[in-house]
C-alpha positions in Angstrom: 11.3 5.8 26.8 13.7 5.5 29.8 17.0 5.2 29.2 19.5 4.3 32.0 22.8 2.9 33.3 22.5 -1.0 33.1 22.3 -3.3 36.3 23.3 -6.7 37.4 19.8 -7.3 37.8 19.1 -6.0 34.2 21.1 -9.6 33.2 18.6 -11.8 32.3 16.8 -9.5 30.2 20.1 -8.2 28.3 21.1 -12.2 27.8 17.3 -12.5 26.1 18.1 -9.4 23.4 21.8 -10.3 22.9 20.1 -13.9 21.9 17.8 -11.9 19.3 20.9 -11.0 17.5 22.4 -14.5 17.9 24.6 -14.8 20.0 24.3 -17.7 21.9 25.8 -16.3 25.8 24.6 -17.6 28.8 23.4 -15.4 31.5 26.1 -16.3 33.5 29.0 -15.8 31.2 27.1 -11.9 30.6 26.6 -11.6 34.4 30.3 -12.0 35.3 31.0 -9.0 31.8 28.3 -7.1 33.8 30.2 -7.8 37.3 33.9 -7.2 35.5 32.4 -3.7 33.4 30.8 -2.4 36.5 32.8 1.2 37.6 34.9 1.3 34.8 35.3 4.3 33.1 35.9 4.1 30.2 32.9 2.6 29.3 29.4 2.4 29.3 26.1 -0.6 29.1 23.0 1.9 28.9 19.4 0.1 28.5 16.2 1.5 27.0 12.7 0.5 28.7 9.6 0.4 28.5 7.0 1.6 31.3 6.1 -1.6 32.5 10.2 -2.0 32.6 10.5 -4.1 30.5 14.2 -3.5 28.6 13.8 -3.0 25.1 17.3 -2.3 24.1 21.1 -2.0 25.0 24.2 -0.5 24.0 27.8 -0.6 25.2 29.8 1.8 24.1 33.9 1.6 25.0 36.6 4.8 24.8 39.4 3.7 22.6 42.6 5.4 22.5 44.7 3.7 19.5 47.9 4.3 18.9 47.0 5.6 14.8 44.0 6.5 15.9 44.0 8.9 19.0 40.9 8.8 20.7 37.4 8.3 20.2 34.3 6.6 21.1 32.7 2.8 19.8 29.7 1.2 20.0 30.5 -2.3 21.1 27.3 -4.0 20.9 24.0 -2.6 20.1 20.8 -4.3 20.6 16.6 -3.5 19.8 13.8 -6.0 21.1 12.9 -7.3 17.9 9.2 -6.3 18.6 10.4 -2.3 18.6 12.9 -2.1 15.5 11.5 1.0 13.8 10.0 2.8 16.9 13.0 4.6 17.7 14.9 2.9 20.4 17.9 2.5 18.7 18.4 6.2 17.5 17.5 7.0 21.5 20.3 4.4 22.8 22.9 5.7 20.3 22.0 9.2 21.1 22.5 9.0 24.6 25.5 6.9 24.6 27.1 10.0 22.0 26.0 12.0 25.3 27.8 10.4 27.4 31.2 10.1 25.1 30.6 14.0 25.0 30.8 14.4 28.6 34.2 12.4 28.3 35.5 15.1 25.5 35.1 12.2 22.5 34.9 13.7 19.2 34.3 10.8 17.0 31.9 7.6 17.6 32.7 4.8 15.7 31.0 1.7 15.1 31.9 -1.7 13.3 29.0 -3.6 12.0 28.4 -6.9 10.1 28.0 -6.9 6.0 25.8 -9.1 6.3 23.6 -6.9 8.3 22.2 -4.6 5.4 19.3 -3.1 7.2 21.8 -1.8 10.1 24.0 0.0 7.6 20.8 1.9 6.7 20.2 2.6 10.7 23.4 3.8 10.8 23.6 5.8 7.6 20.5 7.9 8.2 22.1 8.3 11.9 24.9 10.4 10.2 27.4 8.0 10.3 29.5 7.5 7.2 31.3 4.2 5.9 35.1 5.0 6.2 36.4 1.7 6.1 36.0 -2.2 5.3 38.1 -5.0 6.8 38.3 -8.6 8.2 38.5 -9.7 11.5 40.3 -12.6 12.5 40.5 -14.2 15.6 43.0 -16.5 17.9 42.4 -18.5 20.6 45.0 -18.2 23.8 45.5 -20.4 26.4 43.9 -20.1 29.5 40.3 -19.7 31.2 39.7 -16.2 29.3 36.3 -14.2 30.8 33.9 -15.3 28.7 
C-alpha cells in the first residue's frame, strides 16, 4: 500500500476519513490546515492508498520541543477508512511517520488518544507504545477569527 506526502488535492478525501472519526470539519476549513501546514518542517500529513488511489488513511505527526519535555515526536491525528481497520494501514501510517521523525533525530513518538477509544489503546499497545500518562484537556476560546 502506498504511502505518501499529503496534497491539497488529497482534501476532500482526508475531510471524508476525519468525518469517520467525528469530527465534523468542512473541506474548507481542512483545505486552508493543508494550505497553512504545507512546507513546514516540523511536521508532517502522510496518506496511505489504495491502487485505485483511493486514500485509506492519514496521519499528521508534529515535532514538539517542550520546555520539561525536550524534544520528541506526536501523532496529531491518525485516521483508517473504516472499511480497512484490521488490514494494516494504521501500523504502515505510524511506521512511516516514526521514519520520518528518525530522519529528524526524534527519539520518542508520543501520542494522546481518547479513553473512550478502547480499541485504539489496543492499536497502540501492541504497536510498542506504553501508557505513561493520563490527564484532562481543557480548552479556551480567544478572541479573534482563529484558523479553523
Amino acid at each position: 500500500m502506498p504511502i505518501r506526502a499529503a496534497t491539497i488535492k488529497d482534501t476532500p478525501q482526508i475531510t471524508a476519513l476525519l468525518h469517520q472519526l467525528g469530527y465534523p470539519d468542512t473541506e474548507q476549513a481542512v483545505h486552508r490546515r493543508l494550505e497553512m501546514l504545507a512546507g513546514r518542517a516540523d511536521t508532517i500529513i502522510l496518506v496511505a492508498e489504495d491502487h485505485g488511489r483511493q486514500l485509506t488513511g492519514c496521519i499528521q505527526v508534529v515535532i514538539a520541543n517542550r520546555l520539561a519535555e525536550g524534544p520528541y515526536g506526536e501523532i496529531a491525528s491518525l485516521v483508517v477508512a473504516e472499511d480497512q481497520r484490521g488490514r494494516g494501514v494504521g501500523r504502515q501510517l505510524v511506521e512511516s511517520a516514526a521514519d520520518w521523525l528518525n530522519r529528524h533525530d526524534m527519539s520518542r513518538m508520543r501520542v494522546r488518544c481518547n479513553t473512550i477509544r478502547k480499541q485504539t489503546h489496543r492499536f497502540y499497545a501492541h504497536l510498542g507504545f506504553r501508557e505513561t500518562k493520563s490527564q484532562k484537556i481543557f480548552d479556551r476560546d480567544l478572541p479573534g477569527p482563529g484558523i479553523s
